[in-house]
C-alpha positions in Angstrom: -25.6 16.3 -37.6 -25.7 15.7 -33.6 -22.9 17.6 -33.2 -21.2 20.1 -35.0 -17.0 19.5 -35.3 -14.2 22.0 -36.4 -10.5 22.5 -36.1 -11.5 24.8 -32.8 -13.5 23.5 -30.1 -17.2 23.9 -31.5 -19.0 23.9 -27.7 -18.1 24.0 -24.0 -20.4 21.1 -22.7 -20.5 18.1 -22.0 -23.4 16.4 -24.0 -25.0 12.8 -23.4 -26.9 11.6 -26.7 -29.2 8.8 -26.2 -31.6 6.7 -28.5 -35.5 7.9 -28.4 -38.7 7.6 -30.3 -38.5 11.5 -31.5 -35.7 14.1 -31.2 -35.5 16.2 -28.1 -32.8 18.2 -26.3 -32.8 19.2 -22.2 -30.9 21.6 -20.3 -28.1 20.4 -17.9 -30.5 21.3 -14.5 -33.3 18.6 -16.2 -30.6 16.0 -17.2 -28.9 15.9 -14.2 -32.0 16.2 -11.8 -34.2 13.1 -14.0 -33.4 10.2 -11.0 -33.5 7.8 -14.0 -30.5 8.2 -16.0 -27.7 8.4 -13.1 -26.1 12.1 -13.5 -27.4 12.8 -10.3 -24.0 13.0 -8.2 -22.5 15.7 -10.8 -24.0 17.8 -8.6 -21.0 17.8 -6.5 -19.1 19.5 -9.3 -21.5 22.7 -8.8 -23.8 24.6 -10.5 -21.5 26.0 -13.5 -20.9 22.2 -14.4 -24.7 21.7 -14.5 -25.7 24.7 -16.9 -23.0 23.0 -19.0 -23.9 20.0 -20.0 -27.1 19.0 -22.1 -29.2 16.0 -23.0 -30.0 15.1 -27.3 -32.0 12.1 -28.1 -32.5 11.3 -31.1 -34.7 9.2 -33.7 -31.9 8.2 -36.0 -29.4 6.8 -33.6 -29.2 3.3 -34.6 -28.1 1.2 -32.0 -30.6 1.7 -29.0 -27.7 -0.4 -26.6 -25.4 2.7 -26.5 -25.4 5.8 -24.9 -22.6 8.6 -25.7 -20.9 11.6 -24.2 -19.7 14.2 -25.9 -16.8 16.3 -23.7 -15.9 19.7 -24.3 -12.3 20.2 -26.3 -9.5 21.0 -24.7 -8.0 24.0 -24.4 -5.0 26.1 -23.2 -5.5 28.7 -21.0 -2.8 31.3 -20.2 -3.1 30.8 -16.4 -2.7 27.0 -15.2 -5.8 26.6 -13.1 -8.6 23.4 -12.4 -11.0 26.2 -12.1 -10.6 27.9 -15.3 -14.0 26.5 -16.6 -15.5 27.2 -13.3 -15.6 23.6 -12.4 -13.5 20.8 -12.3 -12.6 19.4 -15.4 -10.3 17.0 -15.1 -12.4 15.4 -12.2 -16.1 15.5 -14.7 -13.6 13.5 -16.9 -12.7 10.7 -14.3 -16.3 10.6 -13.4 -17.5 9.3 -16.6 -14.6 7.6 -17.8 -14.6 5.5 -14.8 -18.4 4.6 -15.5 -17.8 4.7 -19.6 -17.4 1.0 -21.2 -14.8 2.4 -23.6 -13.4 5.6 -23.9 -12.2 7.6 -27.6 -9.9 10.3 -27.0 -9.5 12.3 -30.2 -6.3 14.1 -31.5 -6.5 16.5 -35.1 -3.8 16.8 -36.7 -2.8 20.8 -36.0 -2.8 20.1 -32.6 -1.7 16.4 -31.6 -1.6 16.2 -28.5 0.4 19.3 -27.7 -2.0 21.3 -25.0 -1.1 21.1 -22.0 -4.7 20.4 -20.6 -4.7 16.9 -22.9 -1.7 15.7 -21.0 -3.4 16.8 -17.7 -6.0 14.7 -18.5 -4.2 11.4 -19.5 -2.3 11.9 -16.4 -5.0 12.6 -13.8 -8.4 11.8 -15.4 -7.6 8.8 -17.3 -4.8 7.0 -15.2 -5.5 2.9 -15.1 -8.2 3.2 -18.0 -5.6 1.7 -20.2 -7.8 -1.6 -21.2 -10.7 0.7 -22.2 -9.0 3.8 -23.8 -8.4 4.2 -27.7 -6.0 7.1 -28.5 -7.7 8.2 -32.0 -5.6 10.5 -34.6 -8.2 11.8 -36.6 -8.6 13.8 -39.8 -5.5 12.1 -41.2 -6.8 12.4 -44.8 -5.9 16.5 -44.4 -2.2 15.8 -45.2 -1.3 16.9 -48.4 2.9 14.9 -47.6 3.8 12.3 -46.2 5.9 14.0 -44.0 3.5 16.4 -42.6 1.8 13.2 -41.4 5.0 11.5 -40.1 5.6 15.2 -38.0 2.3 15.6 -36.9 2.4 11.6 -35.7 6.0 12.0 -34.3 4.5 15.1 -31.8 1.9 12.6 -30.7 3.9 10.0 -29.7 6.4 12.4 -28.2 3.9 13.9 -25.9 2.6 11.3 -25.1 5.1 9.3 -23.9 5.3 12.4 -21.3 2.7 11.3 -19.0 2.3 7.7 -20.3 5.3 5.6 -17.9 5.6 2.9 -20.4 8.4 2.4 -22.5 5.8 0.9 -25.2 3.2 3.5 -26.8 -0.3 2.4 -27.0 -1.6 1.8 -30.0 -2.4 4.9 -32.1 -5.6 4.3 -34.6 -5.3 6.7 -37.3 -8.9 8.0 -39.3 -10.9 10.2 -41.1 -13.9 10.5 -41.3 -16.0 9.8 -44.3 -16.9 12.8 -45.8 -18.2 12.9 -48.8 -16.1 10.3 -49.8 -13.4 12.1 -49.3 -13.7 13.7 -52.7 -11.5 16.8 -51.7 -8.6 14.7 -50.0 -5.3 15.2 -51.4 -4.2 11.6 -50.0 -3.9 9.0 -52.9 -6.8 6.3 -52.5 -4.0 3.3 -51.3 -4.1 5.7 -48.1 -7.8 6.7 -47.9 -8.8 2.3 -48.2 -6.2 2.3 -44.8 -7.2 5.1 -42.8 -11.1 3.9 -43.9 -10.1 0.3 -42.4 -9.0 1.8 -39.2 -12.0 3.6 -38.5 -13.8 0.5 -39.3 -11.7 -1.2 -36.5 -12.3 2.1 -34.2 -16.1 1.2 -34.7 -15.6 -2.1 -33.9 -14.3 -1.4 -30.6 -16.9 0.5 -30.4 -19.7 -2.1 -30.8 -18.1 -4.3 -28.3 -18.9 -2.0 -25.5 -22.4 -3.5 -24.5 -20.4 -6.9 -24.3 -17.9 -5.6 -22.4 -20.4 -4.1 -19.8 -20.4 -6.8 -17.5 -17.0 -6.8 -17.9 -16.1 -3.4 -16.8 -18.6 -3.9 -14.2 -16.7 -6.5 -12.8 -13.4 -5.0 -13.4 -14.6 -1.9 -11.2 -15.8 -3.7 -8.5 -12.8 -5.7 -8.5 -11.0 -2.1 -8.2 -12.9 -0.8 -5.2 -12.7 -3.7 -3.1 -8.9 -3.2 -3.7 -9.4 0.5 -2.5 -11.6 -0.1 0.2 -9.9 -2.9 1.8 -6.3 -0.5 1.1 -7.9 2.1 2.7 -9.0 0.5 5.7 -5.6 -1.7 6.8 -3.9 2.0 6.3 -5.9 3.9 8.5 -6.0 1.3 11.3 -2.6 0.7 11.5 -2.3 4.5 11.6 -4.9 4.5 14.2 -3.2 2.3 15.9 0.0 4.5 16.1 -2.1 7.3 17.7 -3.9 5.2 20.1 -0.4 3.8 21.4 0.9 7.6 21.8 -2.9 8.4 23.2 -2.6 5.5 25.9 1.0 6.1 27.2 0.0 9.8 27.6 -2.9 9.0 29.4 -1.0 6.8 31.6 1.2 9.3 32.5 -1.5 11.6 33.5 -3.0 8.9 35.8 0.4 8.2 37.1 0.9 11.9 38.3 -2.6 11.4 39.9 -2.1 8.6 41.6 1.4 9.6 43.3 -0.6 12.8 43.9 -3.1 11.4 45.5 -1.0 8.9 47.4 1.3 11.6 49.4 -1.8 13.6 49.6 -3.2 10.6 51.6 0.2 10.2 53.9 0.1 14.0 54.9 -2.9 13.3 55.9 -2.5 10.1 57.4 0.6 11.1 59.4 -1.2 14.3 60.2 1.5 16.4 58.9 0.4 20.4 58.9 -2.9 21.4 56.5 -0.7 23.7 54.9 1.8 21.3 53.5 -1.3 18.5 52.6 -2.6 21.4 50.9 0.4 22.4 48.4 0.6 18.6 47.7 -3.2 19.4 46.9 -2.4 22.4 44.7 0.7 20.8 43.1 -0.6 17.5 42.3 -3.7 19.2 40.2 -1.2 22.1 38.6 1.0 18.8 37.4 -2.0 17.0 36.2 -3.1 19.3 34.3 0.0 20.7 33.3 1.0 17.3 31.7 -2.7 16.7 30.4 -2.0 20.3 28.1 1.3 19.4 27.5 -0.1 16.1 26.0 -3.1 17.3 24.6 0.0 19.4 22.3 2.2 16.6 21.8 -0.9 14.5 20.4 -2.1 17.4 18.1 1.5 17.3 16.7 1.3 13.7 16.5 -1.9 13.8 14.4 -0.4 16.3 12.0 2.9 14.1 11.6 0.8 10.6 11.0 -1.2 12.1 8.3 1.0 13.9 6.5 1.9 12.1 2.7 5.4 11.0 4.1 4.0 9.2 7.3 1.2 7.7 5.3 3.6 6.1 2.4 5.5 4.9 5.6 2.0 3.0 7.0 0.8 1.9 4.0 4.9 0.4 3.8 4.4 -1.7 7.0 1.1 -2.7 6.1 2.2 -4.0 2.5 5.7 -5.2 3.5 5.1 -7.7 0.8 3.9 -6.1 -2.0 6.2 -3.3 -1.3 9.3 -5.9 -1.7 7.8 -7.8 -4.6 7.0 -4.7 -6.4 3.7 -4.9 -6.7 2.7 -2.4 -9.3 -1.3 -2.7 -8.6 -1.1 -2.2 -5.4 1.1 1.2 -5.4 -1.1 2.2 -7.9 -3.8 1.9 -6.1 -2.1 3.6 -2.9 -1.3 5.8 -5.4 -5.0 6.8 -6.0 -6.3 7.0 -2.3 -3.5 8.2 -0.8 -4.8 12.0 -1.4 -8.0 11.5 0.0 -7.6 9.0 3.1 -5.1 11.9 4.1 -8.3 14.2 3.5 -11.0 12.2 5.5 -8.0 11.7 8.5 -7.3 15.4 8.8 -11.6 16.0 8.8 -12.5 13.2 10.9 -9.7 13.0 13.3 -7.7 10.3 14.1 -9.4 10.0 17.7 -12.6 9.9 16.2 -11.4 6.9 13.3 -13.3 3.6 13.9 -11.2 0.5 13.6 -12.4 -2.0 11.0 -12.4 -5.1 12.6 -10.6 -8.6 11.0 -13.4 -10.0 10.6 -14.4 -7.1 7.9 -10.9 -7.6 6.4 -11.7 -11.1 5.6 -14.6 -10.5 4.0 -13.1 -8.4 1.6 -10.5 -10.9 0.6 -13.3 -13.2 0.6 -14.7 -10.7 -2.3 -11.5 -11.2 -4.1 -10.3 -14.3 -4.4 -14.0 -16.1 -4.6 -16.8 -14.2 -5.0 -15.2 -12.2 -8.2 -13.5 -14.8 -9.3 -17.2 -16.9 -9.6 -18.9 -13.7 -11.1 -16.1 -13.8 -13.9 -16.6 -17.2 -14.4 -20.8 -16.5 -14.8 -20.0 -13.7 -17.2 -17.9 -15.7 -19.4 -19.3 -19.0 -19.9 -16.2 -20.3 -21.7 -13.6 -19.5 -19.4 -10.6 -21.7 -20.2 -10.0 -21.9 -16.6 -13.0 -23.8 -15.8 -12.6 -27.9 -16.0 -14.2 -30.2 -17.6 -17.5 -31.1 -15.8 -17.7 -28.1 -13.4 -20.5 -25.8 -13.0 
Protein backbone atom coordinates (compact mmCIF):
# COMPACT_ATOMS: atom_id res chain seq x y z
CA UNK A 1 0.00 0.00 0.00
CA UNK A 2 0.94 3.92 -0.27
CA UNK A 3 0.09 4.33 3.04
CA UNK A 4 -0.20 2.30 5.89
CA UNK A 5 -3.80 2.97 8.13
CA UNK A 6 -4.73 1.82 11.76
CA UNK A 7 -7.01 2.65 14.50
CA UNK A 8 -3.92 5.06 15.87
CA UNK A 9 -2.42 7.52 13.79
CA UNK A 10 0.21 5.45 11.63
CA UNK A 11 2.69 8.72 10.80
CA UNK A 12 3.17 12.33 11.64
CA UNK A 13 3.59 13.86 8.06
CA UNK A 14 2.03 15.28 5.75
CA UNK A 15 2.58 13.25 2.50
CA UNK A 16 1.81 14.50 -1.24
CA UNK A 17 1.48 11.28 -3.67
CA UNK A 18 1.64 12.05 -7.23
CA UNK A 19 1.55 9.89 -10.51
CA UNK A 20 5.10 8.99 -12.08
CA UNK A 21 6.69 6.63 -14.57
CA UNK A 22 8.57 4.59 -11.52
CA UNK A 23 8.11 4.76 -7.73
CA UNK A 24 10.13 7.15 -5.79
CA UNK A 25 9.92 8.90 -2.32
CA UNK A 26 11.76 12.51 -1.36
CA UNK A 27 12.38 14.12 1.90
CA UNK A 28 10.36 17.13 2.97
CA UNK A 29 13.65 19.71 2.35
CA UNK A 30 13.57 18.29 -1.66
CA UNK A 31 9.79 18.50 -1.95
CA UNK A 32 9.31 21.67 -0.70
CA UNK A 33 12.57 23.28 -2.32
CA UNK A 34 11.65 21.55 -6.22
CA UNK A 35 10.28 25.29 -7.71
CA UNK A 36 7.96 23.10 -9.84
CA UNK A 37 5.37 21.61 -7.73
CA UNK A 38 4.30 24.79 -5.51
CA UNK A 39 5.22 23.78 -1.76
CA UNK A 40 7.55 26.42 -1.76
CA UNK A 41 5.80 29.00 0.69
CA UNK A 42 5.56 26.19 3.54
CA UNK A 43 8.56 27.39 4.35
CA UNK A 44 6.93 29.98 6.43
CA UNK A 45 5.73 27.28 8.71
CA UNK A 46 9.56 26.46 9.63
CA UNK A 47 11.88 23.95 9.50
CA UNK A 48 10.08 21.16 11.81
CA UNK A 49 7.14 21.40 9.23
CA UNK A 50 9.62 20.70 6.36
CA UNK A 51 11.39 17.54 7.82
CA UNK A 52 7.75 16.44 8.20
CA UNK A 53 6.35 16.09 5.24
CA UNK A 54 7.45 13.74 2.21
CA UNK A 55 6.94 13.30 -1.43
CA UNK A 56 5.69 9.26 -3.02
CA UNK A 57 5.13 8.86 -6.67
CA UNK A 58 4.12 6.10 -7.79
CA UNK A 59 3.71 3.78 -11.03
CA UNK A 60 0.30 2.40 -10.12
CA UNK A 61 -1.62 5.46 -9.40
CA UNK A 62 -4.16 5.47 -12.02
CA UNK A 63 -5.50 8.61 -12.70
CA UNK A 64 -2.44 10.87 -13.72
CA UNK A 65 -5.04 14.23 -13.24
CA UNK A 66 -4.87 13.93 -9.39
CA UNK A 67 -2.50 14.72 -6.92
CA UNK A 68 -3.18 13.78 -3.06
CA UNK A 69 -2.19 14.80 0.50
CA UNK A 70 -2.11 12.76 3.06
CA UNK A 71 -2.26 14.83 6.71
CA UNK A 72 -1.05 13.54 9.81
CA UNK A 73 -4.04 12.21 12.36
CA UNK A 74 -5.21 14.05 14.85
CA UNK A 75 -4.45 13.86 18.18
CA UNK A 76 -5.04 15.09 21.76
CA UNK A 77 -2.37 16.38 23.59
CA UNK A 78 -2.61 16.98 27.35
CA UNK A 79 -1.54 20.71 27.12
CA UNK A 80 -3.77 22.88 24.53
CA UNK A 81 -1.10 24.35 22.40
CA UNK A 82 -0.67 25.33 18.29
CA UNK A 83 2.91 24.40 18.85
CA UNK A 84 2.65 21.05 20.11
CA UNK A 85 3.95 19.49 16.78
CA UNK A 86 6.48 22.21 16.57
CA UNK A 87 4.66 23.89 13.90
CA UNK A 88 1.40 25.12 13.06
CA UNK A 89 -0.97 22.66 12.38
CA UNK A 90 -4.10 24.08 12.03
CA UNK A 91 -2.53 26.82 9.68
CA UNK A 92 -0.56 23.68 7.25
CA UNK A 93 -4.20 22.58 7.14
CA UNK A 94 -5.86 25.90 5.78
CA UNK A 95 -2.89 26.18 3.45
CA UNK A 96 -3.81 23.17 1.43
CA UNK A 97 -7.31 23.05 1.88
CA UNK A 98 -7.66 26.46 0.55
CA UNK A 99 -5.64 25.31 -2.63
CA UNK A 100 -7.22 21.48 -2.47
CA UNK A 101 -10.19 20.97 -5.17
CA UNK A 102 -12.04 18.82 -2.63
CA UNK A 103 -11.24 17.93 0.70
CA UNK A 104 -12.10 14.21 2.78
CA UNK A 105 -11.95 14.52 6.35
CA UNK A 106 -12.07 11.06 7.85
CA UNK A 107 -13.80 9.91 11.17
CA UNK A 108 -13.27 5.92 12.57
CA UNK A 109 -15.55 4.76 14.50
CA UNK A 110 -13.73 4.62 18.18
CA UNK A 111 -13.15 8.06 17.95
CA UNK A 112 -15.83 10.08 15.92
CA UNK A 113 -15.09 13.19 16.02
CA UNK A 114 -14.44 13.48 19.73
CA UNK A 115 -10.65 15.14 19.97
CA UNK A 116 -10.55 18.15 20.60
CA UNK A 117 -7.86 18.97 17.89
CA UNK A 118 -10.66 17.66 15.03
CA UNK A 119 -12.99 20.38 16.13
CA UNK A 120 -10.14 22.91 16.15
CA UNK A 121 -9.65 22.16 12.79
CA UNK A 122 -13.30 22.45 11.39
CA UNK A 123 -13.42 25.62 13.21
CA UNK A 124 -10.29 27.36 12.21
CA UNK A 125 -8.68 25.42 9.32
CA UNK A 126 -11.64 24.57 7.39
CA UNK A 127 -14.14 27.44 7.99
CA UNK A 128 -16.05 28.50 4.48
CA UNK A 129 -14.74 25.20 2.64
CA UNK A 130 -18.25 23.94 3.07
CA UNK A 131 -18.88 23.41 -0.98
CA UNK A 132 -15.68 21.33 -1.19
CA UNK A 133 -15.58 19.32 2.24
CA UNK A 134 -16.98 15.67 2.57
CA UNK A 135 -17.21 14.58 6.28
CA UNK A 136 -16.40 10.65 5.75
CA UNK A 137 -17.34 7.98 8.66
CA UNK A 138 -15.26 5.35 7.81
CA UNK A 139 -14.77 1.74 8.90
CA UNK A 140 -18.52 1.43 9.45
CA UNK A 141 -18.49 -2.37 8.62
CA UNK A 142 -16.55 -2.82 12.26
CA UNK A 143 -19.97 -2.68 14.08
CA UNK A 144 -20.99 -5.82 15.29
CA UNK A 145 -25.01 -3.84 16.49
CA UNK A 146 -26.76 -1.65 15.24
CA UNK A 147 -26.68 0.41 18.06
CA UNK A 148 -23.04 0.61 18.45
CA UNK A 149 -23.32 2.31 14.94
CA UNK A 150 -26.31 4.57 15.89
CA UNK A 151 -23.92 5.77 19.21
CA UNK A 152 -20.87 6.02 17.42
CA UNK A 153 -22.96 8.24 14.56
CA UNK A 154 -24.98 10.15 17.30
CA UNK A 155 -21.25 11.40 18.91
CA UNK A 156 -20.48 12.59 15.35
CA UNK A 157 -23.29 14.57 14.78
CA UNK A 158 -23.16 15.87 18.33
CA UNK A 159 -19.74 17.19 18.00
CA UNK A 160 -20.10 18.37 15.29
CA UNK A 161 -22.76 20.51 15.49
CA UNK A 162 -20.32 22.23 18.15
CA UNK A 163 -18.27 24.15 15.78
CA UNK A 164 -20.58 23.81 12.68
CA UNK A 165 -23.25 27.13 13.25
CA UNK A 166 -25.93 25.52 11.18
CA UNK A 167 -28.94 24.15 12.49
CA UNK A 168 -28.71 21.52 9.48
CA UNK A 169 -25.72 18.83 9.63
CA UNK A 170 -23.88 18.26 6.48
CA UNK A 171 -24.18 15.34 4.95
CA UNK A 172 -22.32 12.46 6.68
CA UNK A 173 -21.09 9.63 4.00
CA UNK A 174 -20.74 6.48 5.79
CA UNK A 175 -17.87 3.55 4.24
CA UNK A 176 -15.60 0.99 4.50
CA UNK A 177 -13.22 0.12 2.84
CA UNK A 178 -13.03 -2.92 0.66
CA UNK A 179 -11.07 -5.31 2.30
CA UNK A 180 -10.92 -8.39 1.33
CA UNK A 181 -14.39 -8.28 0.60
CA UNK A 182 -15.13 -7.74 3.76
CA UNK A 183 -14.99 -11.44 4.52
CA UNK A 184 -14.44 -10.92 8.39
CA UNK A 185 -17.33 -8.25 8.73
CA UNK A 186 -19.87 -9.06 11.20
CA UNK A 187 -22.49 -6.63 9.23
CA UNK A 188 -25.09 -8.62 7.20
CA UNK A 189 -24.44 -8.10 3.37
CA UNK A 190 -27.95 -5.69 3.00
CA UNK A 191 -25.47 -3.35 5.00
CA UNK A 192 -22.01 -4.02 3.36
CA UNK A 193 -24.05 -3.44 -0.60
CA UNK A 194 -24.93 0.25 1.32
CA UNK A 195 -21.91 1.34 2.92
CA UNK A 196 -20.14 -0.15 -0.60
CA UNK A 197 -22.47 2.33 -2.57
CA UNK A 198 -21.46 5.19 -0.43
CA UNK A 199 -17.96 4.91 -0.95
CA UNK A 200 -18.65 4.58 -4.58
CA UNK A 201 -20.43 8.02 -4.30
CA UNK A 202 -17.29 9.27 -1.99
CA UNK A 203 -15.23 8.31 -5.16
CA UNK A 204 -17.32 10.00 -7.30
CA UNK A 205 -16.88 13.19 -5.68
CA UNK A 206 -13.69 12.46 -5.91
CA UNK A 207 -13.29 12.23 -9.69
CA UNK A 208 -15.03 15.37 -10.15
CA UNK A 209 -12.15 17.35 -8.72
CA UNK A 210 -10.20 18.02 -12.02
CA UNK A 211 -13.65 19.41 -13.36
CA UNK A 212 -14.18 21.42 -10.57
CA UNK A 213 -10.63 22.97 -10.90
CA UNK A 214 -11.51 25.90 -12.78
CA UNK A 215 -14.25 26.12 -10.59
CA UNK A 216 -12.49 26.45 -7.28
CA UNK A 217 -10.10 28.59 -9.10
CA UNK A 218 -12.67 30.92 -9.78
CA UNK A 219 -14.37 30.64 -6.58
CA UNK A 220 -11.02 31.66 -4.83
CA UNK A 221 -10.38 34.45 -6.80
CA UNK A 222 -13.78 35.57 -6.27
CA UNK A 223 -12.88 35.23 -2.38
CA UNK A 224 -9.78 37.39 -2.37
CA UNK A 225 -11.03 40.22 -4.32
CA UNK A 226 -13.74 40.19 -1.55
CA UNK A 227 -10.73 40.28 1.06
CA UNK A 228 -8.70 42.61 -0.62
CA UNK A 229 -11.10 45.20 -1.59
CA UNK A 230 -12.55 44.58 2.51
CA UNK A 231 -9.33 45.12 3.54
CA UNK A 232 -8.55 48.23 1.89
CA UNK A 233 -12.10 50.38 2.51
CA UNK A 234 -11.30 49.31 6.34
CA UNK A 235 -7.97 50.59 6.67
CA UNK A 236 -8.62 53.89 4.87
CA UNK A 237 -11.36 54.81 6.63
CA UNK A 238 -9.36 54.05 9.69
CA UNK A 239 -6.59 56.01 8.19
CA UNK A 240 -8.62 58.50 7.79
CA UNK A 241 -9.64 58.70 11.53
CA UNK A 242 -5.90 59.15 12.43
CA UNK A 243 -5.11 61.61 9.89
CA UNK A 244 -8.21 63.88 11.14
CA UNK A 245 -6.73 63.51 14.88
CA UNK A 246 -3.05 63.98 13.13
CA UNK A 247 -4.19 67.31 11.35
CA UNK A 248 -6.05 69.04 14.19
CA UNK A 249 -2.96 68.30 16.45
CA UNK A 250 -0.78 69.64 14.07
CA UNK A 251 -2.79 72.69 13.81
CA UNK A 252 -2.66 73.30 17.14
CA UNK A 253 0.96 73.18 17.25
CA UNK A 254 1.22 75.75 14.37
CA UNK A 255 -1.38 77.84 16.17
CA UNK A 256 0.83 78.10 19.38
CA UNK A 257 3.68 79.05 16.86
CA UNK A 258 2.11 81.54 15.18
CA UNK A 259 0.60 83.56 18.36
CA UNK A 260 4.23 82.88 19.51
CA UNK A 261 5.71 84.31 17.01
CA UNK A 262 3.26 87.19 16.63
CA UNK A 263 3.82 88.77 20.27
CA UNK A 264 7.36 87.85 19.81
CA UNK A 265 7.15 90.35 16.75
CA UNK A 266 5.12 93.27 18.79
CA UNK A 267 7.80 93.21 21.69
CA UNK A 268 9.88 93.77 19.29
CA UNK A 269 8.12 96.12 17.27
CA UNK A 270 7.02 98.29 20.23
CA UNK A 271 10.52 97.93 21.53
CA UNK A 272 9.39 96.64 24.72
CA UNK A 273 12.57 95.43 27.11
CA UNK A 274 14.94 92.32 25.58
CA UNK A 275 14.22 90.60 28.60
CA UNK A 276 10.51 90.36 28.26
CA UNK A 277 10.84 89.64 24.05
CA UNK A 278 12.96 87.03 25.31
CA UNK A 279 10.63 84.92 27.81
CA UNK A 280 7.98 85.32 24.97
CA UNK A 281 11.07 83.61 23.12
CA UNK A 282 11.56 80.95 25.76
CA UNK A 283 7.79 80.41 26.39
CA UNK A 284 6.56 80.17 22.95
CA UNK A 285 9.20 77.24 22.12
CA UNK A 286 8.59 75.43 25.85
CA UNK A 287 4.64 75.54 24.60
CA UNK A 288 5.43 74.31 21.21
CA UNK A 289 7.07 71.69 22.18
CA UNK A 290 5.23 71.01 25.16
CA UNK A 291 2.04 70.51 23.12
CA UNK A 292 4.00 68.71 20.19
CA UNK A 293 4.91 65.72 23.19
CA UNK A 294 1.78 66.04 24.60
CA UNK A 295 0.36 65.17 21.08
CA UNK A 296 2.95 63.00 19.91
CA UNK A 297 1.14 60.88 23.34
CA UNK A 298 -2.29 61.47 22.57
CA UNK A 299 -1.72 60.09 18.90
CA UNK A 300 0.20 57.01 20.13
CA UNK A 301 -2.99 56.33 22.25
CA UNK A 302 -5.00 57.00 19.39
CA UNK A 303 -3.23 54.44 17.24
CA UNK A 304 -3.55 51.82 19.91
CA UNK A 305 -7.44 52.55 20.35
CA UNK A 306 -8.09 52.53 16.30
CA UNK A 307 -6.59 49.23 15.90
CA UNK A 308 -7.75 47.40 18.60
CA UNK A 309 -10.62 44.46 17.52
CA UNK A 310 -13.42 46.71 19.02
CA UNK A 311 -12.52 49.95 17.01
CA UNK A 312 -11.96 47.95 13.92
CA UNK A 313 -15.57 45.97 14.01
CA UNK A 314 -16.74 49.66 14.55
CA UNK A 315 -14.85 50.82 10.96
CA UNK A 316 -15.49 48.01 9.19
CA UNK A 317 -19.46 49.03 10.68
CA UNK A 318 -19.41 52.47 8.94
CA UNK A 319 -17.78 51.26 6.04
CA UNK A 320 -20.49 48.40 5.50
CA UNK A 321 -23.56 50.28 6.87
CA UNK A 322 -25.42 48.25 4.43
CA UNK A 323 -24.37 44.98 4.60
CA UNK A 324 -24.24 45.39 8.25
CA UNK A 325 -28.24 46.18 8.29
CA UNK A 326 -29.13 43.66 5.66
CA UNK A 327 -27.14 41.02 7.36
CA UNK A 328 -24.95 40.09 5.03
CA UNK A 329 -23.52 36.88 6.07
CA UNK A 330 -20.52 36.86 3.36
CA UNK A 331 -19.43 39.79 4.13
CA UNK A 332 -19.06 39.34 8.11
CA UNK A 333 -17.57 36.28 7.31
CA UNK A 334 -15.14 37.60 5.42
CA UNK A 335 -14.44 40.47 8.11
CA UNK A 336 -14.41 37.77 10.06
CA UNK A 337 -11.32 36.21 8.46
CA UNK A 338 -9.09 39.45 7.97
CA UNK A 339 -10.04 41.06 10.81
CA UNK A 340 -6.96 39.38 12.79
CA UNK A 341 -4.43 40.15 10.49
CA UNK A 342 -5.33 43.84 9.05
CA UNK A 343 -5.12 44.49 12.95
CA UNK A 344 -1.54 42.75 12.56
CA UNK A 345 -0.13 44.71 9.46
CA UNK A 346 -1.74 48.20 11.27
CA UNK A 347 0.03 47.68 14.52
CA UNK A 348 3.60 46.74 12.23
CA UNK A 349 3.25 49.26 9.66
CA UNK A 350 1.73 52.07 11.53
CA UNK A 351 -1.12 53.93 10.83
CA UNK A 352 1.11 57.14 9.81
CA UNK A 353 2.96 55.13 7.48
CA UNK A 354 -0.65 53.30 5.79
CA UNK A 355 -1.01 54.43 2.11
CA UNK A 356 -4.48 55.25 1.04
CA UNK A 357 -5.93 53.17 -1.75
CA UNK A 358 -7.28 55.51 -4.08
CA UNK A 359 -11.18 55.20 -5.65
CA UNK A 360 -10.07 54.66 -8.62
CA UNK A 361 -8.45 51.19 -7.19
CA UNK A 362 -11.72 50.51 -5.43
CA UNK A 363 -13.53 50.54 -8.71
CA UNK A 364 -11.48 48.28 -10.25
CA UNK A 365 -12.13 45.81 -7.83
CA UNK A 366 -15.82 45.97 -8.16
CA UNK A 367 -15.10 46.04 -11.73
CA UNK A 368 -13.48 42.30 -10.90
CA UNK A 369 -16.66 41.37 -9.37
CA UNK A 370 -19.57 42.08 -10.95
CA UNK A 371 -17.93 41.66 -14.68
CA UNK A 372 -14.76 40.26 -15.11
CA UNK A 373 -15.82 37.06 -12.82
CA UNK A 374 -18.91 36.94 -13.79
CA UNK A 375 -17.54 36.46 -17.78
CA UNK A 376 -14.82 33.97 -16.60
CA UNK A 377 -17.81 31.89 -14.96
CA UNK A 378 -19.62 32.09 -17.93
CA UNK A 379 -16.25 30.86 -20.18
CA UNK A 380 -15.86 28.00 -17.74
CA UNK A 381 -19.32 26.78 -18.04
CA UNK A 382 -20.37 26.84 -21.49
CA UNK A 383 -24.01 26.07 -20.57
CA UNK A 384 -24.71 28.56 -18.16
CA UNK A 385 -28.54 28.86 -17.97
CA UNK A 386 -28.02 32.47 -17.41
CA UNK A 387 -26.66 33.14 -20.77
CA UNK A 388 -29.52 34.08 -23.64
CA UNK A 389 -30.12 32.85 -26.56
CA UNK A 390 -27.64 34.13 -29.22
CA UNK A 391 -24.98 35.65 -26.88
CA UNK A 392 -21.45 34.90 -26.89
Amino acid sequence: PVQVAGVAPTDDTFTVILPGPKDNDQDGPALIGDPDLGFSNLRQFGPTLIHHTQLKVRKDVLNSNFMLVDSPGMIDSPVADAGDRGYDFQGVVKWFAERADIVLLFFDPDKPGTTGETLSILLHSLGGMDHKLLIVLNKADQFKKIHDFARAYGSLCWNLSKVIPRKDLPRIFTMCLPVADNANSEAPPAALADLHQTRNDVVAEVMKAPKRRVDNVITHLYDSVHQLKLHASVSNHVRQQFRKRLWEHRVQEAGSLFMGASLTSITLYTQLPMQFTGGVVAATVLGVGGLSWYNSLQLKAAERNLTSPEELSASFQRVYTREVNDADEYTSSVWQRIRDPLKLQLEAQGLQQISAVSASELAQLDQIVDEEIPALRRVASPTHYGKKEGEE
